[in-house]
C-alpha positions in Angstrom: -2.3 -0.9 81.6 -0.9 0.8 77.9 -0.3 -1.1 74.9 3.0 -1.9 74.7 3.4 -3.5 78.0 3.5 -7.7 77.8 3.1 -8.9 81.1 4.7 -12.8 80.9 6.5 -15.2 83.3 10.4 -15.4 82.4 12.4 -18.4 83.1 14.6 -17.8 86.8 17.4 -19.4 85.1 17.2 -17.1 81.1 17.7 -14.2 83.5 20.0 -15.4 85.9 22.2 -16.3 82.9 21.5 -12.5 81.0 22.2 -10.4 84.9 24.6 -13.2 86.7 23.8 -14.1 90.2 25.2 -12.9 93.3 27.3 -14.1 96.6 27.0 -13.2 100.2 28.7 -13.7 103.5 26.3 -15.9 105.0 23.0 -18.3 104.3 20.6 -15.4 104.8 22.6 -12.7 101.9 23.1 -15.9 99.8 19.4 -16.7 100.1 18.5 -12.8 99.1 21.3 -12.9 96.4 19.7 -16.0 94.7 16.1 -13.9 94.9 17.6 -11.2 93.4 19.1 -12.4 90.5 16.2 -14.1 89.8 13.8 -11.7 90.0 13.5 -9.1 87.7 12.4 -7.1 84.7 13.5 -7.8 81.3 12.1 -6.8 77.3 12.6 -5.2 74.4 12.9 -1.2 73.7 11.2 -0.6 70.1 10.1 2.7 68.4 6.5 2.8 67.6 7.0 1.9 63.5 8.8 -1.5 65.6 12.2 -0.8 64.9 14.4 -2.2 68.0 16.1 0.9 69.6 19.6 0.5 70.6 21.4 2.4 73.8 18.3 3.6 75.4 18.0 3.3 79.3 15.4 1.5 81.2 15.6 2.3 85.1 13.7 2.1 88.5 15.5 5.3 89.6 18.5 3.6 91.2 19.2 0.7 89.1 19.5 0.7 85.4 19.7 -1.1 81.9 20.8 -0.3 78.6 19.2 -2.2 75.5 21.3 -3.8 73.0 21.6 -3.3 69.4 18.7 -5.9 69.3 16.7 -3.6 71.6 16.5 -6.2 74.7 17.4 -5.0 78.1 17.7 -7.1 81.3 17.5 -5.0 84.9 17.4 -7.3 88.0 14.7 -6.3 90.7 13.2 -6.9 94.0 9.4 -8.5 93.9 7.1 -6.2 94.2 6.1 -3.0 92.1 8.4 -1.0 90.7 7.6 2.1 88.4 10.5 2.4 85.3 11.1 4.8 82.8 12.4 4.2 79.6 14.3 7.0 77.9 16.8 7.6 74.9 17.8 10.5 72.9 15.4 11.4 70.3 12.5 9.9 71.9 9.8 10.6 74.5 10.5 9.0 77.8 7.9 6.5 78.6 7.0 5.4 82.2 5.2 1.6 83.5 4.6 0.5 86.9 4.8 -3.2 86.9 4.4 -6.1 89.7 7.6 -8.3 90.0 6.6 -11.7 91.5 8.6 -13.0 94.1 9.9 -15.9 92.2 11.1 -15.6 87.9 10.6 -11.8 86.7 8.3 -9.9 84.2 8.4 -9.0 81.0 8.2 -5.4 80.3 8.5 -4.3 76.3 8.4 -0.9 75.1 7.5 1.3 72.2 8.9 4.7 72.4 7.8 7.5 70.4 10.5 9.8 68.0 10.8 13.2 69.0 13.4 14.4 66.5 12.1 15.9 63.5 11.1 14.3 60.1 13.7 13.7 57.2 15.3 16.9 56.5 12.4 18.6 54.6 15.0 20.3 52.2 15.5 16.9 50.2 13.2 15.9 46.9 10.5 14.5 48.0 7.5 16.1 50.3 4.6 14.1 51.9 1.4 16.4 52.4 -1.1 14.9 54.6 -4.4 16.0 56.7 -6.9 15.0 58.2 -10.2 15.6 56.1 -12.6 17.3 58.7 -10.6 19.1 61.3 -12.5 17.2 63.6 -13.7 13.5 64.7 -15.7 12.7 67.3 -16.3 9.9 69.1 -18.4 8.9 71.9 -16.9 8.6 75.3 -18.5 5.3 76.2 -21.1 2.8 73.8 -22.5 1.0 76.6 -25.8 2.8 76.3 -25.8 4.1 71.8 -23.6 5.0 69.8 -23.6 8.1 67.4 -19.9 7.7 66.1 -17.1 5.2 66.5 -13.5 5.8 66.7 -12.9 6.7 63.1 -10.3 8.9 61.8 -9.4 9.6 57.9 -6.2 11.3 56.5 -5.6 11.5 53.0 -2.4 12.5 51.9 0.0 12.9 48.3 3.8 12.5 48.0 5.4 15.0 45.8 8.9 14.3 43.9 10.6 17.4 43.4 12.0 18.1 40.1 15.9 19.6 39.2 14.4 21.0 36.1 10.8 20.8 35.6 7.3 20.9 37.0 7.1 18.6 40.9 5.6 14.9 40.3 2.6 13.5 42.0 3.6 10.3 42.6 1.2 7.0 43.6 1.1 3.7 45.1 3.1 2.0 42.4 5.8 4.2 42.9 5.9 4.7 46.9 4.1 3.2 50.1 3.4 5.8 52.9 2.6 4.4 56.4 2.0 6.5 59.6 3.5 6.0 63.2 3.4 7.8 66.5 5.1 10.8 67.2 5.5 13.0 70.3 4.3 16.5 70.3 6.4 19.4 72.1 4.5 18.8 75.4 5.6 15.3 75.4 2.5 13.6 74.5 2.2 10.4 72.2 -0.6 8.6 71.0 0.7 5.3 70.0 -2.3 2.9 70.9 -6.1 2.6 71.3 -6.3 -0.5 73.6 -7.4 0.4 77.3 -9.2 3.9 76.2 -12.5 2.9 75.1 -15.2 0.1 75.3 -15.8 0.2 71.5 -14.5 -3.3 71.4 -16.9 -4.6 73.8 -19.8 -3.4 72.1 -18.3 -3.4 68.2 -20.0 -6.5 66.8 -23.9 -5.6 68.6 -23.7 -2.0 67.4 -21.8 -2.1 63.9 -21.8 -6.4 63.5 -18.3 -6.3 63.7 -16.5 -8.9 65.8 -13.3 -6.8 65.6 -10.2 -7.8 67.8 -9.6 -5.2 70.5 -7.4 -2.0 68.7 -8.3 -2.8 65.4 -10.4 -0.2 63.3 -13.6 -1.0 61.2 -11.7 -0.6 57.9 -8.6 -2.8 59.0 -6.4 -0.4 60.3 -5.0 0.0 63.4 -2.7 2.3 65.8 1.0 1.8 65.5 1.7 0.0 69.0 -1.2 -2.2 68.2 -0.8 -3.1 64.6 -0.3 -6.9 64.3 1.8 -5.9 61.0 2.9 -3.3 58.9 -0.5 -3.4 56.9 -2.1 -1.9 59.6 -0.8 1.6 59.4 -0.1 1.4 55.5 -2.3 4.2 53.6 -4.2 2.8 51.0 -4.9 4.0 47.0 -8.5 6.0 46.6 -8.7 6.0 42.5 -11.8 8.1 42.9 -9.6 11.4 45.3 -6.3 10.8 43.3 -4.6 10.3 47.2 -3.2 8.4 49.6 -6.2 7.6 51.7 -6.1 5.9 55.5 -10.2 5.3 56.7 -11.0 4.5 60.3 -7.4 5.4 62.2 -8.8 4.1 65.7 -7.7 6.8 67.5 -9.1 8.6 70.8 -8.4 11.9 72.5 -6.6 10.3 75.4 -2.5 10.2 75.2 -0.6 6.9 76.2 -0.1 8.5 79.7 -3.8 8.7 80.6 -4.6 12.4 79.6 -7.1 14.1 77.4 -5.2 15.7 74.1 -7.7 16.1 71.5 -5.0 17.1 69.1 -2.4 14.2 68.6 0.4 13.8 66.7 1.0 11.0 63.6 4.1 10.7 61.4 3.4 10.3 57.5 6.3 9.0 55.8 6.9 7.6 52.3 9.0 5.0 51.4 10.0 4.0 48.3 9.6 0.1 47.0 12.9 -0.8 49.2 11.7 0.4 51.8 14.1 3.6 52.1 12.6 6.8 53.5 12.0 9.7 51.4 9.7 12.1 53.7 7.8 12.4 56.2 5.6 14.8 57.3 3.9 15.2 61.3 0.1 15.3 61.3 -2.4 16.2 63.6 -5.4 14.0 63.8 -7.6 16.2 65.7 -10.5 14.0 67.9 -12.9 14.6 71.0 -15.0 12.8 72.9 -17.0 15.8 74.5 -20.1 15.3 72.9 -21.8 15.0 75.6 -25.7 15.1 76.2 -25.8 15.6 79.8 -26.6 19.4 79.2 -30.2 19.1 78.9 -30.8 15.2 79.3 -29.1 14.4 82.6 -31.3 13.7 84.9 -33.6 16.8 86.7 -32.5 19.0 84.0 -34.7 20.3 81.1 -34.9 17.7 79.0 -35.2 14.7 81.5 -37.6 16.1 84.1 -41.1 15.4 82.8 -43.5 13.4 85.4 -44.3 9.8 84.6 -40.8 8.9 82.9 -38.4 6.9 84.8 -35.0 8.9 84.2 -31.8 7.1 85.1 -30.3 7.5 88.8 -26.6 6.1 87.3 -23.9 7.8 89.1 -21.9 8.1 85.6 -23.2 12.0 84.7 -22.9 11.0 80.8 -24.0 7.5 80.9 -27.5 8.7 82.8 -28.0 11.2 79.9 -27.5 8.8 77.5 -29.8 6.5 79.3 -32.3 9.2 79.5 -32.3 10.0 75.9 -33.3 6.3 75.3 -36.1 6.5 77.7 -37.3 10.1 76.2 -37.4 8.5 72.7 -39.0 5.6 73.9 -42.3 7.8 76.0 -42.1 9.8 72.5 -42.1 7.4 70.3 -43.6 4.0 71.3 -39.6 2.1 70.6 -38.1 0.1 73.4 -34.5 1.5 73.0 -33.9 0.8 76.6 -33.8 -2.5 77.3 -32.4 -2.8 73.9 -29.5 -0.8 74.7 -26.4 -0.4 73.4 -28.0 1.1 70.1 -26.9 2.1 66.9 -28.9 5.9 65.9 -27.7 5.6 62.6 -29.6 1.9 62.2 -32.7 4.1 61.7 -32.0 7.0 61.1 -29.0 7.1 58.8 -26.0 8.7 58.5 -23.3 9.2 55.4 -20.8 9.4 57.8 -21.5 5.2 58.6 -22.0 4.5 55.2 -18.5 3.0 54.8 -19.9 1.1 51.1 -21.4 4.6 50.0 -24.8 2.4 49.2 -27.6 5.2 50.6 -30.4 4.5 53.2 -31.2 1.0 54.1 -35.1 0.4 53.6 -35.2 0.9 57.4 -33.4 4.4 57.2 -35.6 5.1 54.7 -38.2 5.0 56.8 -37.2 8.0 58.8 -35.4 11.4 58.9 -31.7 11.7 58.3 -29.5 11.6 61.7 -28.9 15.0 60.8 -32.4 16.1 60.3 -33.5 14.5 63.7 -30.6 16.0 65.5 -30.5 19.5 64.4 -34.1 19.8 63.1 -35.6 18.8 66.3 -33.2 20.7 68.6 -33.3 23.3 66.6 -36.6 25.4 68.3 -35.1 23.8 71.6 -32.0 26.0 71.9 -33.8 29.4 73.6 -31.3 31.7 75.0 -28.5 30.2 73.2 -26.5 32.0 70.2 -27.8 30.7 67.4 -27.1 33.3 64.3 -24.1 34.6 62.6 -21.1 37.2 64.1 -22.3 40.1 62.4 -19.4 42.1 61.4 -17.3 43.5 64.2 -19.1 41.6 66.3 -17.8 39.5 69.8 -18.0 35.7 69.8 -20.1 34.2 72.2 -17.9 31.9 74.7 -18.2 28.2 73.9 -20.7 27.8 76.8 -23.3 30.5 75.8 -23.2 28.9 71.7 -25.6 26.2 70.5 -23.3 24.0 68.4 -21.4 23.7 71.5 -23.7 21.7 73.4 -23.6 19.1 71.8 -20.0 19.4 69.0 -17.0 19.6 71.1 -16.7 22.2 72.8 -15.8 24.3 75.9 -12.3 22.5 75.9 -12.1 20.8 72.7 -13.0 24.4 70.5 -12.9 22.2 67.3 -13.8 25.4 65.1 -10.5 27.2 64.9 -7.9 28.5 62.9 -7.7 31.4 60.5 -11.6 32.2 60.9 -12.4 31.6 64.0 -11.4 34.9 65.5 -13.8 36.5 63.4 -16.4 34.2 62.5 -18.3 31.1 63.9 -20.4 28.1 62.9 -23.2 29.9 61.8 -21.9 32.6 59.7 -21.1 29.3 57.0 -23.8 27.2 57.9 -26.6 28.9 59.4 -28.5 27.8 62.0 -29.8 24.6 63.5 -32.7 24.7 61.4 -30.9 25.6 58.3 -28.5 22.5 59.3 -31.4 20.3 59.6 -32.6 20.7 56.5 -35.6 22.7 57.5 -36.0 24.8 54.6 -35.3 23.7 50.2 -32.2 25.1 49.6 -32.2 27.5 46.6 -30.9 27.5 43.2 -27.0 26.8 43.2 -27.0 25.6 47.1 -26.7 22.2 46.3 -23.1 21.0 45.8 -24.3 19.3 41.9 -27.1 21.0 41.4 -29.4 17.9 41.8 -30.6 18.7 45.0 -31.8 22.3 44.4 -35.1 23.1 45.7 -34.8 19.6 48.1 -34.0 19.7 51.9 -30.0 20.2 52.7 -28.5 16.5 52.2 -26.7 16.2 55.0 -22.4 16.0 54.8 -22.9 17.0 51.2 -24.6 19.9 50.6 -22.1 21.9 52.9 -20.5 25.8 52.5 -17.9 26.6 50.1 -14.9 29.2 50.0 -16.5 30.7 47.4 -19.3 31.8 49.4 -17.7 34.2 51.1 -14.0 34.1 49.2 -16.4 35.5 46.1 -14.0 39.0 45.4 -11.1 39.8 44.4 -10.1 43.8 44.3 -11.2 44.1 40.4 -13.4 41.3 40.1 -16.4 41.4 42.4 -19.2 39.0 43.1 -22.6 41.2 42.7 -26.0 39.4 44.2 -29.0 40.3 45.2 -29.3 40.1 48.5 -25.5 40.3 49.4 -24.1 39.4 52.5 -22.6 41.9 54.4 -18.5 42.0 53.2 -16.1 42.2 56.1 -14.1 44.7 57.0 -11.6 43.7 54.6 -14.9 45.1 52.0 -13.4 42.1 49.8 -14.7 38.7 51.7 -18.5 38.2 52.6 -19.1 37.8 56.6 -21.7 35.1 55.6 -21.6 32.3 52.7 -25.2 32.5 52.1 -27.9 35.7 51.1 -29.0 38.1 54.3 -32.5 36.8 55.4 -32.1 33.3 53.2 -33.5 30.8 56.1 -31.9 27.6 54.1 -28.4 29.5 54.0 -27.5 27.9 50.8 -24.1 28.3 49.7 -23.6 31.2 47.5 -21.4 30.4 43.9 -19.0 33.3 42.8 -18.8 34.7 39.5 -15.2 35.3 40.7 -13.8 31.7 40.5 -10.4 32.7 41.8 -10.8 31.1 44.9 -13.6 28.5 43.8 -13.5 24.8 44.1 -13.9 22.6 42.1 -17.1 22.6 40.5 -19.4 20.1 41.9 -17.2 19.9 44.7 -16.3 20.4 48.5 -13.3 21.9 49.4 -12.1 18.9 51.1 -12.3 17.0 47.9 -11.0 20.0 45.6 -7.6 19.9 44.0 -5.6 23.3 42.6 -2.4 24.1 41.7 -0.6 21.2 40.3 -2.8 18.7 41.2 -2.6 19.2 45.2 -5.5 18.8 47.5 -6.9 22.3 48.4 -6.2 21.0 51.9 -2.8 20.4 51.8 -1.8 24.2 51.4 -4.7 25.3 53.1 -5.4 22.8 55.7 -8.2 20.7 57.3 -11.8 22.1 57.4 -12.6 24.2 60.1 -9.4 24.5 60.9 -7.4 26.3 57.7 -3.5 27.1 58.9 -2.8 28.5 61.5 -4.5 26.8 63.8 -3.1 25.4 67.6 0.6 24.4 67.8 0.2 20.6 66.8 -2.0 21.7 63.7 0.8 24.2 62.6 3.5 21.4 62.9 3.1 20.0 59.5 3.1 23.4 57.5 5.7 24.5 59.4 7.7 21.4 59.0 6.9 22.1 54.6 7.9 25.2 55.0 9.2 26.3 57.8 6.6 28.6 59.2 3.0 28.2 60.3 -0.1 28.9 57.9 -1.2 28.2 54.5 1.8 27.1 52.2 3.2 29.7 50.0 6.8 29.4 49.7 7.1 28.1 46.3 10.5 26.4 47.3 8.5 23.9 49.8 8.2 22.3 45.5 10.2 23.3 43.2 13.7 23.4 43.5 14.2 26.0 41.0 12.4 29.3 41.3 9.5 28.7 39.0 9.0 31.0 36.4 8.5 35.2 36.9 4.9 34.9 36.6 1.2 35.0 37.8 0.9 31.2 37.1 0.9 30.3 40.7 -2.0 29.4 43.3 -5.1 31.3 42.6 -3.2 33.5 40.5 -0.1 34.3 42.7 3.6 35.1 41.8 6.6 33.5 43.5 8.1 35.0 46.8 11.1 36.2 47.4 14.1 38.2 46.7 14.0 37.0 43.1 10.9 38.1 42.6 11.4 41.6 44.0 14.4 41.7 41.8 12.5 40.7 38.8 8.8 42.5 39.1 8.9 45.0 37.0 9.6 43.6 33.9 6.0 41.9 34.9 4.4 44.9 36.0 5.5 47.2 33.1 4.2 44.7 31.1 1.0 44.6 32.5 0.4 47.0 35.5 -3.1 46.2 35.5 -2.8 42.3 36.5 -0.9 43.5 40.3 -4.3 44.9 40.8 -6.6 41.8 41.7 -4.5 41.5 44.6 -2.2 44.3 45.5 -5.2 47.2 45.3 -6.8 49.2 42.5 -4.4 52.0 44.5 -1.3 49.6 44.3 -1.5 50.2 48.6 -1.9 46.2 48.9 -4.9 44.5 50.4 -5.3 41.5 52.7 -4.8 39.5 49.2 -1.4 40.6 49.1 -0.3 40.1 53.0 2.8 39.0 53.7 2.9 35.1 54.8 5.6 35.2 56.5 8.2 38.5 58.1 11.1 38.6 55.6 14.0 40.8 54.2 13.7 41.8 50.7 16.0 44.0 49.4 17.2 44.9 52.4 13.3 46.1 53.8 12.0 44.5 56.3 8.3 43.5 55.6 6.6 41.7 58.9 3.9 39.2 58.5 0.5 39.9 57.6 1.4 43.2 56.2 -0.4 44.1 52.8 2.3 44.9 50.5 1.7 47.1 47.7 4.2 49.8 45.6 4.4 52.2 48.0 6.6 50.2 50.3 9.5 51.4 48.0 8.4 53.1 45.5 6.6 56.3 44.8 4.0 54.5 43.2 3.7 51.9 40.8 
């Protein structure tokens, strides 16, 4: 049963004396009256930050109850089970079936999730929060081992917006941002992590945690299980300059029992009395199909060599997983097996479990990085599978047909999408399994710091940047030997790395305009103003737009989907007529339109970086958004040069 529901004996006579009892004409109707009013349902309505909710309905269909401004309801019913809905304006309707007992009546509490939008976005204070992958998996089950645990991280700022003035970054000394759950447009919330997984059972032999069920391995906790308000409270990282929440338990499965790898969390800041500034609705994307069954259930190509004894469990995924234990085990002399559930990472380790940051254990040490093992081995296993980069122009393989997606999720999942995915895959940034597994020293300038050139790829470091391909600008061009091929835009390379480079190390641009920063990934970079890259851009893998529930926060900034551009979603006054904006830009707008050409007549030559050494406009100068200036009508994704009302420039 959800989270949320507290199944407890009530005193007959407490809810007698809340509903009143009943009379009847004879023994019999006196007898069934007395049942009756002592039988029954009663609780508490809450939202999921634990706020009681006042005036919101709790029925069986025929009979109803309204909660009081203290949130507690009373509804007399017959024993037996009953399925009740709770519902209030504002909030998803929630839905229990519960067993009344003949005699005294069962306690039924709720925690309804907000529907209504965020604190009006228009006031002075913005939170910008994402999640710092695009992606978390976690397995489905860690009965047999365990690759990843439920583990999500969102790191977020809270901006103060400024009369006159530049916008303020504020911290932790200044505001507190916590998270709660939120329903998305279809309805679905994800407000607990208790009854979706058997993590818990197997936390403290697999990561030596004895954690209480719904509580994550860095303290924190999903809102309807949180024992306190510490448990959804973001924390201070000194070392990112953000608001930073490690380990949000969460799972792809939705507090009515169905698979949404995309949920929903609300960021909002509070200032030190608690009042609510912002808040902003985040997706926390997460998906359990990883799955091995593929190759390694049993009779397939992986688990059908004579003289093994594969599984026979019914459970498709847990007989792969056994399977992969009993492979390593003929291959390797180990005893995984009987030793079962197992940690991969306690050998061969992982910097995504290295919660301290400390490095390889002595045992790691020993062998090759999780990584290496995964994608090195598989690498020469993948025959018949897509395994390169979508050459220009090119068609997409379907999820089925593409090597990452046997084994990252997937066919349903899609976890690479967004702004590139219609053009580009995995491979076309990361190059192939081998390259991935470190198979090949990386060349000069493919490590992110520059200490591991000539060494094997170090796995969740030594990753593609946007300035691999993002290496042009319309003046300024990247020139390499050994280019990439550019992409039909002729201003953005197709691949990040050189053609025929079998390490596909990340290229670095002359062209800086769209660099991070140095030494760093994008999902650690900061730009303009001190914002994370992602928070205008969005997560990796998925850079804005992306599905509907990844497009909910930018849209909620600034009230359209993509990558944030409206300088008004920061500064309350226009900011000055100028190129001093992201990567160069100029503000938006009528104003702008208005006031152009005192900047272009001052230096024509600066419009052409992005608006075209022919002033025609290029995709650097597309509109964001469809919008009326000066009464034409410019539609999104339009390039916009002079010709649009002028002559020329």
């Amino acid at each position: 049963m959800r989270r949320g529901i507290i199944l407890a004996a009530v005193a007959a006579g407490a809810f007698a004396s809340a509903c009143g009892g009943g009379s009847g004409a004879d023994a019999a109707s006196a007898a069934d009256a007395a049942r009756n009013a002592a039988t029954g349902v009663a609780g508490t309505v809450r939202d999921t930050a634990g706020a009681p909710i006042a005036g919101a309905v709790v029925s069986d269909g025929q009979r109803s109850a309204t909660s009081a401004s203290d949130g507690s309801y009373a509804l007399a019913e017959r024993a037996g089970t009953v399925t009740l809905t709770a519902s209030r304006t504002g909030y998803a309707t929630a839905t229990q079936t519960v067993g009344v007992p003949k005699r005294g009546s069962v306690q039924v509490d709720w925690a309804l999730a907000p529907t209504a939008p965020p604190p009006p976005s228009g006031g002075a204070y913005r939170v910008f929060a994402n999640n710092d992958l695009g992606m978390h998996c976690v397995d489905r089950s860690f009965a047999v081992f365990s690759i990843l645990p439920p583990y999500n991280v969102v790191n977020a700022q809270v901006v103060a917006l400024q009369a006159s003035g530049k916008p303020v970054l504020l911290d932790a000394s200044q505001v507190d941002l916590r998270y709660a759950a939120i329903a998305d447009a279809t309805g679905s919330v994800n407000s607990t992590s208790k009854g979706k997984t058997d993590f818990w059972t197997y936390a403290a032999a697999l990561y030596g945690a004895a954690l209480p069920e719904g509580a994550g391995l860095m303290g924190l906790w999903m809102p309807a299980d949180a024992p306190d308000a510490s448990g959804t409270t973001l924390s201070w990282d000194a070392g990112l300059g953000l608001f930073h929440a490690p380990g949000i338990p969460i799972l792809p499965i939705d507090d009515a029992g169905r698979t949404n790898p995309y949920p929903l969390l609300r960021f909002s800041a509070y200032d030190k009395a608690g009042t609510t500034l912002a808040a902003t609705d985040v997706v926390l994307p997460v998906s359990d199909e990883t799955s091995c069954q593929n190759c390694h259930a049993t009779g397939k190509v992986a688990a059908s060599e004579a003289g093994i004894a594969w599984s026979a469990d019914p459970d498709l995924e847990a007989q792969a997983r056994q399977n992969v234990l009993a492979l390593h085990d003929a291959e390797h002399g180990t005893a995984l097996r009987q030793q079962a559930p197992v940690l991969c990472a306690s050998c061969h380790y992982s910097p995504a479990l290295d919660l301290a940051g400390a490095g390889p254990s002595p045992q790691q040490a020993l062998h090759p990085t999780m990584s290496s093992v995964m994608h090195g081995f598989h690498a020469d296993k993948v025959a018949g599978l897509w395994d390169a980069p979508v050459p220009v122009g090119g068609t997409i393989p379907p999820a089925a047909q593409q090597a990452c997606y046997q084994c990252h999720p997937g066919a349903q999942t899609q976890c690479l999408r967004g702004a590139m995915s219609s053009k580009l895959a995995c491979q076309n940034c990361h190059g192939d399994m081998a390259a991935v597994g470190g198979a090949f020293p990386l060349l000069a300038g493919g490590s992110v710091d520059g200490t591991g050139d000539g060494a094997p790829r170090r796995p969740w470091k030594d990753e593609p940047r946007c300035q691999s391909c993002h290496a042009n600008d319309a003046v300024s061009k990247t020139t390499l030997a050994s280019a990439p091929p550019l992409a039909a835009d002729g201003l953005r390379f197709n691949e990040a790395f050189r053609a025929g480079d079998p390490s596909a190390s990340p290229l670095l641009a002359s062209n800086r305009r769209f660099a991070e920063e140095p030494g760093k990934l994008y999902r650690h970079s900061k730009g303009h103003g001190g914002l994370a890259c992602e928070a205008c851009h969005g997560s990796t893998h998925a850079i804005w737009s992306g599905n509907a529930n990844d497009d909910v926060a930018a849209t909620q900034l600034q009230g359209h989907a993509g990558t944030i551009g409206e300088c008004s979603t920061c500064h309350l006054s226009p900011p000055t007529m100028g190129l001093g904006g992201p990567h160069g830009m100029h503000p938006v707008g009528d104003e702008w339109v208005r006031a152009h050409d005192s900047v272009a007549e001052a230096d024509l030559a600066a419009c052409q970086a992005c608006h075209g050494t022919d002033y025609r406009g290029t995709v650097l100068s597309r509109m964001f958004a469809t919008r009326t200036l000066m009464g034409r009508t410019l539609t999104a994704g339009t390039p916009v040069g002079c010709f649009h009302c002028h002559n020329g420039p």
